[in-house]
LUMVEXMI-715187 format. One record per residue (C-alpha): residue in three letters; z, x, y. Coordinates in steps of 0.02 Angstrom, whole numbers, padded with zeros to 5 digits, always signed. Example, Ala and Ser with C-alpha at 12.3 -4.5 7.8 and 13.67 -1.06 7.14 Angstrom:
<pts>
ALA+00390+00615-00225SER+00357+00684-00053
</pts>
This chain:
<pts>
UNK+07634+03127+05692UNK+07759+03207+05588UNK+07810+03398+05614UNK+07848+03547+05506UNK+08034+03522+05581UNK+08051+03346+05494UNK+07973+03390+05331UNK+08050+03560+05309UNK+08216+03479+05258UNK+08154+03409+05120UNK+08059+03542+05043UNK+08190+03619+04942UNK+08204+03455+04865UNK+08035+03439+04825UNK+08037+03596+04758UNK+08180+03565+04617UNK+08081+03394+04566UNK+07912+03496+04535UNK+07995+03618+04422UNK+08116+03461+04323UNK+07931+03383+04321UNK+07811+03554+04270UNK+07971+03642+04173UNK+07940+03790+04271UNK+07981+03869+04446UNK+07790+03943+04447UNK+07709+03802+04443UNK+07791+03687+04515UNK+07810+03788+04671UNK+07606+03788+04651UNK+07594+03614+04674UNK+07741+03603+04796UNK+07595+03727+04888UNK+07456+03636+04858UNK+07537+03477+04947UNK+07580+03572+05091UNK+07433+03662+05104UNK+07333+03469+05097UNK+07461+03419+05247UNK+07418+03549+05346UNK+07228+03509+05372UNK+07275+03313+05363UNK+07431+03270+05435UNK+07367+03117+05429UNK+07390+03092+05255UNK+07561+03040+05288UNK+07624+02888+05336UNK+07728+02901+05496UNK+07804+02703+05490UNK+07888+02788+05328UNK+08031+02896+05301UNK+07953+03095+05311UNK+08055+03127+05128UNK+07953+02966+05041UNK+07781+03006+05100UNK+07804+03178+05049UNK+07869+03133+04871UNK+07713+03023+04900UNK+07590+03161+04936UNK+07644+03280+04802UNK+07643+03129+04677UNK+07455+03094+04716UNK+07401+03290+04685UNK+07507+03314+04547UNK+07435+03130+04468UNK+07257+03167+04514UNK+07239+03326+04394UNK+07198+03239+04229UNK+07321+03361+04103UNK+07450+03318+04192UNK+07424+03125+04134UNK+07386+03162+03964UNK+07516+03230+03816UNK+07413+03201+03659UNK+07494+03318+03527UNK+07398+03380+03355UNK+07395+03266+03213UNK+07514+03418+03105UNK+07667+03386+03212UNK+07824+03310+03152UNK+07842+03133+03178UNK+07984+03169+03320UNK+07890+03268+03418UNK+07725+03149+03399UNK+07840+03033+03457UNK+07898+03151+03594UNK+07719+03217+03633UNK+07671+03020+03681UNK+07814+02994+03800UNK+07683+03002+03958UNK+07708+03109+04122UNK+07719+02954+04242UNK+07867+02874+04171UNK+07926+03045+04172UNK+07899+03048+04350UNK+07985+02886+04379UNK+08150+02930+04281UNK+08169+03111+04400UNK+08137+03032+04555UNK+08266+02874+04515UNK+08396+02966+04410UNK+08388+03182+04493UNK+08317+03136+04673UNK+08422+02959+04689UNK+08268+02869+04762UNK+08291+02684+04745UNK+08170+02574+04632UNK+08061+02527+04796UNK+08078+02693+04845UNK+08007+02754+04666UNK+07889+02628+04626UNK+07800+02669+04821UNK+07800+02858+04791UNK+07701+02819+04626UNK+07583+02708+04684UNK+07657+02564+04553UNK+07738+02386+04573UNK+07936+02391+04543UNK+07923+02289+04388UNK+07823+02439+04323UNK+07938+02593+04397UNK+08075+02491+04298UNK+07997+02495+04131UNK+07942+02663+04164UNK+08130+02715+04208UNK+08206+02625+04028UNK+08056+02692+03912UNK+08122+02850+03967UNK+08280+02943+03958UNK+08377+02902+03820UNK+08233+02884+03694UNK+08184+03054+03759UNK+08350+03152+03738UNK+08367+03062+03551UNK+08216+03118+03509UNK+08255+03310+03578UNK+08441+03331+03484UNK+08509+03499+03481UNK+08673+03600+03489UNK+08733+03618+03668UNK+08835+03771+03735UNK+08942+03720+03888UNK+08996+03856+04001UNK+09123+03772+04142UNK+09298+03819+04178UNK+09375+03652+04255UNK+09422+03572+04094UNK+09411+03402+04159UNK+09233+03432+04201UNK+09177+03520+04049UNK+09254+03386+03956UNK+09162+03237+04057UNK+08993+03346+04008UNK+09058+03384+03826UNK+09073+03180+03823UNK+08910+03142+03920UNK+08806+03267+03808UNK+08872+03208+03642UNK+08825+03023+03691UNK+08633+03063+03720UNK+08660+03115+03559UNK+08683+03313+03558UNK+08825+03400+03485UNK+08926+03506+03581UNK+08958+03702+03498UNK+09081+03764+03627UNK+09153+03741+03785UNK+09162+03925+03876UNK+09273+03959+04004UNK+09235+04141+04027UNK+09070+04242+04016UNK+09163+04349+03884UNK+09203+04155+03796UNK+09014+04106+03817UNK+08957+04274+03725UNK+09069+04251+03582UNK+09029+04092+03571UNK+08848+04126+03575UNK+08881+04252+03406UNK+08954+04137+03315UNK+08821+03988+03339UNK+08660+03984+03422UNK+08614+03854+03562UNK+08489+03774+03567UNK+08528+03727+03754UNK+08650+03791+03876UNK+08717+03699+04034UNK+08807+03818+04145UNK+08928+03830+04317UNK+08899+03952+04438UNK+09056+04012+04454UNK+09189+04029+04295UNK+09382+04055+04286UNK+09404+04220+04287UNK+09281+04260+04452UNK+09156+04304+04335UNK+08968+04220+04351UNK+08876+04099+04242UNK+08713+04177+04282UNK+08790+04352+04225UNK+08828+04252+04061UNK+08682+04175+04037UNK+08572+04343+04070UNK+08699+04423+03928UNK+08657+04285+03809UNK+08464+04275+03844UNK+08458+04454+03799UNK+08485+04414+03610UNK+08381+04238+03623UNK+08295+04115+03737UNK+08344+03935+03761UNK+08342+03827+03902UNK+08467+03845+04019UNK+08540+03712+04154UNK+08651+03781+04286UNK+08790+03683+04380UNK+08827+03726+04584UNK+08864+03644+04737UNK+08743+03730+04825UNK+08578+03722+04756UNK+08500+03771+04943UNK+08559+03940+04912UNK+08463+03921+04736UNK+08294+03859+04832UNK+08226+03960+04945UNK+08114+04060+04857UNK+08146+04216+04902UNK+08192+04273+04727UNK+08180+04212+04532UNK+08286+04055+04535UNK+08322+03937+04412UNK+08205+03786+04343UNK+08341+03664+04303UNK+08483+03649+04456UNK+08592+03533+04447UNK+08717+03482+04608UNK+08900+03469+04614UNK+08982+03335+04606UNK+08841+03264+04480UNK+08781+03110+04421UNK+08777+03071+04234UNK+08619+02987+04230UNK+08549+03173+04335UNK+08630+03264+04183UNK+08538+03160+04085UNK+08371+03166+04159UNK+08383+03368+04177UNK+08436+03390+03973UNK+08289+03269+03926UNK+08148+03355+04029UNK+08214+03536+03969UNK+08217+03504+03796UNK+08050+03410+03828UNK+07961+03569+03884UNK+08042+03674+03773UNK+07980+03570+03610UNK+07817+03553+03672UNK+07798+03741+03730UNK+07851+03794+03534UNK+07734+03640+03455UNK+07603+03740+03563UNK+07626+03926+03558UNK+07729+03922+03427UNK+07865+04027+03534UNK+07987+04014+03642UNK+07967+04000+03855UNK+08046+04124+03955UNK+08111+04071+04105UNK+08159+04196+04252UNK+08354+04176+04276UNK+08437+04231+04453UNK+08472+04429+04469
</pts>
């Protein structure tokens, strides 16, 4: 029987795929909750011939799947074409391009945690990203003070087909670079040049507006514990393109269908 001791590792994990899947830390923590709450009266439901991080990727899978919203996307018939297009892009290969590409689960790996064959989990994977983040195109603000980095980002961005309005190496940079165009997305280190913080900068610039906002650190632990308002898109030092990737698509995919729906903008609690 697997204990609280083995699965506790892997809960902060966990946690960052449920809010890259839900687009927020709210619910996704819910369903992080709910899974947790279902192993407690059933240990059981896990598998213990399987590694304790799989079968709990497994278990959350299998709630979050079972609640029927969840599976569907169907968006009203007065919506542009691209985000028709966008609203039809389905939540399990959604599923399959997070766990593969953010939580570097292998195709098996994948394919078992979603209950599908590997041929599937593969198609699932390629229908996803790119077509996702072409269909999402916006202006990007970059706010990362190793130049070699924020260029590999600048280059990484613009090839999903984004366009890059800035890099920022400062949070006094980011704000006047802010004024002088507005983002439609801002990815974001920790820690800047001049000792100042990236959260500090984004909080200045989501004072004026409200985009999504994808922050940058080598230790996301400190960023899930959930003791506090963190952020809903972490991404870890040193990075993966294809996670950069994955991260930009879902934000901008939440954030299009939140204004096809309410017509307004999210807002997303940012650290303090």
């Amino acid at each position: 029987m697997l204990n609280s001791h083995v699965i506790a590792p892997h809960i902060p994990y966990l946690r960052r795929y449920a809010r890259a899947l839900t687009g927020s830390q709210t619910s996704g923590d819910s369903y992080v909750a709910a899974a947790l709450e279902s192993l407690v009266k059933e240990p059981s439901v896990l598998d213990p011939s399987k590694a304790p991080r799989i079968e709990l990727f497994r278990l959350f899978s299998a709630i979050w799947n079972s609640v029927a919203v969840n599976e569907t996307s169907d968006p009203p018939t007065d919506t542009l074409p691209a985000e028709r297009h966008l609203g039809q892009i389905s939540a399990k290969p959604r599923q399959a391009f997070l766990l593969v590409a953010v939580e570097a689960f292998s195709e098996e790996d994948a394919a078992y945690i979603l209950g599908v064959d590997r041929e599937t989990l593969q198609h699932f994977v390629k229908d996803s990203g790119r077509e996702l983040a072409a269909q999402i195109a916006t202006d990007i603000l970059i706010i990362e003070d190793e130049s070699l980095i924020a260029l590999d980002l600048e280059q990484l961005v613009e090839n999903l087909g984004h366009r890059v309005i800035g890099v920022a190496r400062t949070r006094n940079e980011a704000a006047a670079l802010a004024q002088t165009h507005s983002p439609g997305l801002i990815l974001a280190d920790i820690q800047l040049a001049d000792g100042s913080s990236g959260l500090d900068a984004v909080n200045d610039l989501l004072n004026s507006f409200e985009v999504p906002v994808l922050f940058i650190t080598a230790f996301p632990e400190r960023f899930l514990s959930g003791e506090r308002p963190e952020p809903a898109f972490l991404i870890s030092k040193p990075y993966q393109h294809a996670t950069v990737s994955a991260i930009i698509s879902q934000a901008l995919f939440f954030e299009k269908n939140a204004m096809r729906r309410s017509k307004r903008r999210p807002t997303e609690p940012i650290i303090s």
